[in-house]
N, C-alpha and C positions, 0 to 999 in steps of 0.2 A: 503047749508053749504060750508063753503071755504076750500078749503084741499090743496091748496098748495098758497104761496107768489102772485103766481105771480096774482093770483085769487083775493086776496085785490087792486093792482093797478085795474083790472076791475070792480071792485065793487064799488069803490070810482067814476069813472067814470060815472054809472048810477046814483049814487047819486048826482052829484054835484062837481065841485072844491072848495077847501079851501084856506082859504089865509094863509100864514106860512111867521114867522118874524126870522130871523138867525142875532145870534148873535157874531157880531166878524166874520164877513163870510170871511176871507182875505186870506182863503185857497182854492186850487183846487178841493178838496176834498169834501167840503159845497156846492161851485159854481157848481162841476159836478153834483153832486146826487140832487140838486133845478134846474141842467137845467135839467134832465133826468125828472124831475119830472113834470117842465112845458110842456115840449114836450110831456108827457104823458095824459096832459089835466087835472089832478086832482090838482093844487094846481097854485095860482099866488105868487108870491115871493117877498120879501121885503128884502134885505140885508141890517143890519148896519154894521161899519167899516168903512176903508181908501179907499175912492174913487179911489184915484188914484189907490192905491194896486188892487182892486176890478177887475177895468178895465185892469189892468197889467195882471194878471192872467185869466180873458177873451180872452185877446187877444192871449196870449200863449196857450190858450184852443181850441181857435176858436171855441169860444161860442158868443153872439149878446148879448152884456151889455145892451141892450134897452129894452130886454126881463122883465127887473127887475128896481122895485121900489131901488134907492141906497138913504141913508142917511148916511151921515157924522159923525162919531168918533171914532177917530183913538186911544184913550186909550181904553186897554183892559177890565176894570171893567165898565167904564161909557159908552163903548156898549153894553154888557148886560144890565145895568140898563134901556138902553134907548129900547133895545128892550124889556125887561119887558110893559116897560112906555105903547109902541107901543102895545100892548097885553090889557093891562090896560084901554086901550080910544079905542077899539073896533074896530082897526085897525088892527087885527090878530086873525086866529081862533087856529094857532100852534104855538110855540117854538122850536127854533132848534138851539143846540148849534155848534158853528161855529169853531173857532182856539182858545178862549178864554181857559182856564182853566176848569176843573169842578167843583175845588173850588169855581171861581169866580162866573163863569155860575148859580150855587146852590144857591152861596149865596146872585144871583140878586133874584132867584124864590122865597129865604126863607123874604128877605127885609120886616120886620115885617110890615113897614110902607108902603111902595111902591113895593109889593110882588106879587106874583102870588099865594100864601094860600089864602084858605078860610076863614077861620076863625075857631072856636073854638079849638075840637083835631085832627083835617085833620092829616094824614099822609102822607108825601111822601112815594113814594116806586118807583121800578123799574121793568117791565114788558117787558119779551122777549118773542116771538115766534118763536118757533125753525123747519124747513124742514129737517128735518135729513132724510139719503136715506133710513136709514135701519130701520126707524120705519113705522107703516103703515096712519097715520095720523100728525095734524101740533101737536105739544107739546108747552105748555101753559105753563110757570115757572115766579118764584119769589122768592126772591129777590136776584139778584147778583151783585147789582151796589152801592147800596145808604146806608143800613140800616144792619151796619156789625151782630149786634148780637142781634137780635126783639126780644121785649119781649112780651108776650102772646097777650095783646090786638095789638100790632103791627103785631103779625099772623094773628090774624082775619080779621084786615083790609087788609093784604096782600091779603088773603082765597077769600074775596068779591073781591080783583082787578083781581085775577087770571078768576076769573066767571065772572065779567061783560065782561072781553078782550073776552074770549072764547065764551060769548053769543051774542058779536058785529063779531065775525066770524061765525055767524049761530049755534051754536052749543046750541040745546034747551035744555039742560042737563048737562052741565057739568062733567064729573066724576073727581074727584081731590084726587088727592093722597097725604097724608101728609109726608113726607120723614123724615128716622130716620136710623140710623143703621142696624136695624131689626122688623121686623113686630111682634117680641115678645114684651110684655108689659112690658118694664125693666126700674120698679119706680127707680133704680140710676140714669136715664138717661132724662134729662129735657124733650128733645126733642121727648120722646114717651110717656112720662104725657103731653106735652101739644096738642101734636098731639091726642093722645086719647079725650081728653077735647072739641078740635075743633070740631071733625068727631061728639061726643056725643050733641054738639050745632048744627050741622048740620041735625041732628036726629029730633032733636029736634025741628027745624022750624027756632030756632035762626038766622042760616044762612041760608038764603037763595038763592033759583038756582041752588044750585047742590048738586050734589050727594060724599060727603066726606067722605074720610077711612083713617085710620090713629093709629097710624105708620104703615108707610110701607118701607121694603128695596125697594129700585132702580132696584133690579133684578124683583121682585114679583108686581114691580108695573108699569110695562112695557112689561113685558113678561111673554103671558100665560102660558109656559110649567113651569115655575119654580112656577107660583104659583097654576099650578094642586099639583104640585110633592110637594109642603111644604101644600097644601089642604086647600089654601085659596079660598072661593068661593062668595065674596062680587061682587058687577058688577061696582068696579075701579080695582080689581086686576087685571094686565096683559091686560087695556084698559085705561089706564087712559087719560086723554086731558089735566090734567094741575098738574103740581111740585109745591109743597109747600115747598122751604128749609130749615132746622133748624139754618143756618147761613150762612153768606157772601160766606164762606171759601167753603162751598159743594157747592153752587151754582155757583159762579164766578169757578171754577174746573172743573164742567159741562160743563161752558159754552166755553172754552177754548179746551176742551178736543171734544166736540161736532164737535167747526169748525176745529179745525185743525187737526184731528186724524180719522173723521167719515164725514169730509167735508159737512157740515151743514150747511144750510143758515138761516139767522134769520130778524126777524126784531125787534125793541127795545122800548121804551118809557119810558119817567118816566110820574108817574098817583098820584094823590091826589094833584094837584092843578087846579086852576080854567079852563087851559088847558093841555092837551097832551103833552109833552117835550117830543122830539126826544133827546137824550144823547147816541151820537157813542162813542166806542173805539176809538183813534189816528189809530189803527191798521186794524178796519173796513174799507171795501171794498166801492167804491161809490154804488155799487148796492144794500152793506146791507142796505147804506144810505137812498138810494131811495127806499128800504121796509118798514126802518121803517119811513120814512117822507107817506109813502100810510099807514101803520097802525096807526097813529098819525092822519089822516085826515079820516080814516074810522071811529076812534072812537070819532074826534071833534063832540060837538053838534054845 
């Protein structure tokens, strides 16, 4: 089982490199965390964008531009498109978005016509895995990026993204915690009818791969002592391995409050298209980059 970040760049290694296509790559920031990533053996890299820019910023980096496949377009919507395209004709197992927009970035993957969905009710979502110092294991969450306020079946497909991540890190069980205000049943409150509903499909075979409880507060479902003391005794209270959020707003607040306040490391991906998208913050570090471009090629098929 993986228990820290750095344990996916090694795992990926035994397994194989992937190839990963960056789109709009005309920033430092993209170019560092693809070379960090090449030198680590797990991924061959494909930049689209302004060559010349490309090269500009290698050379300021003193990074070897030879290292990398470059292709040519320098507008910012029609390199995403084209690294879609490049994804699309079998020439990439990642996506990773580069200096482009997320807008843009989004709405090359959602391209009905020339897209990275699947087809029928795929969901996008967004998937982080969090190193926080002061928990005892990695933490597993959703959604903080993509999908501001999901509505029930867009939990459930979240509930299975948060399990398959957590079972492509070893983890033969999952426990999942549904998250609410409070672990009291309080029918005013959507978010602990639909959390109860999940956990009760989880029960029930519906979902499958882990082990779901729900609603649960934040306190009681991370930490034992508070849910001896409120005398919750299910086996996700005060252990859980993956966050289920009621909305954008608690999550992205988590996730925020995580690195900067409890110095947290993560790694990220967006999941329910035909591959893995890395999607950084502007404010992410290269090395959260170069985590989640190794979680994004841990969980490529």
């Amino acid at each position: 089982m993986i228990t820290h970040l750095d344990d996916i760049i090694k795992e990926v290694k035994v397994r194989g490199k992937k190839r990963l296509v960056a789109a709009y790559a005309n920033d430092s920031h993209t170019i560092g965390a693809t070379s960090m990533a090449i030198d680590a053996g797990i991924i061959d890299a494909t930049l689209v964008g302004d060559i010349e820019t490309i090269k500009k910023v290698c050379k300021e980096e003193g990074i070897d531009v030879a290292k990398y496949r470059l292709v040519q377009e320098a507008d910012e919507q029609k390199a995403a498109n084209k690294a879609v395209e490049l994804i699309n004709n079998g020439e990439g197992d990642i996506l990773m978005k580069g200096l482009c927009t997320t807008d843009k970035y989004m709405r090359a993957i959602l391209n009905k016509e020339k897209g990275l969905m699947p087809g029928g009710k795929s969901v996008l979502s967004h998937v982080t895995v969090f190193e926080v110092p002061t928990y005892h294991k990695l933490l597993v969450t959703s959604d903080v990026a993509v999908i501001p306020a999901p509505d029930f079946n867009q939990k459930v497909a979240i509930t299975n993204y948060v399990i398959n991540t957590a079972k492509t890190l070893g983890i033969e069980k999952p426990k999942v915690a549904m998250i609410a205000a409070t672990e009291q049943m309080t029918f005013g409150m959507q978010a602990c009818v639909e959390a109860a509903l999940i956990a009760a499909m989880g029960n029930r075979g519906q979902i499958k791969g882990g082990i779901i409880d729900g609603p649960l507060a934040m306190d009681v479902a991370i930490d034992k002592e508070s849910a001896e003391i409120k005398k919750l005794t299910g086996e996700v209270a005060g252990d859980a391995d993956c966050l289920v959020w009621p909305n954008i707003e608690s999550g992205n607040v988590f996730y925020k409050t995580a690195t900067k306040l409890a110095k947290a490391e993560l790694a990220a991906m967006v999941v329910g298209a035909k591959v893995p998208c890395v999607l950084s913050s502007r404010g992410d570090s290269t090395k959260t980059k170069m985590y989640s471009i190794a979680l994004a090629a841990l969980s490529a098929k």
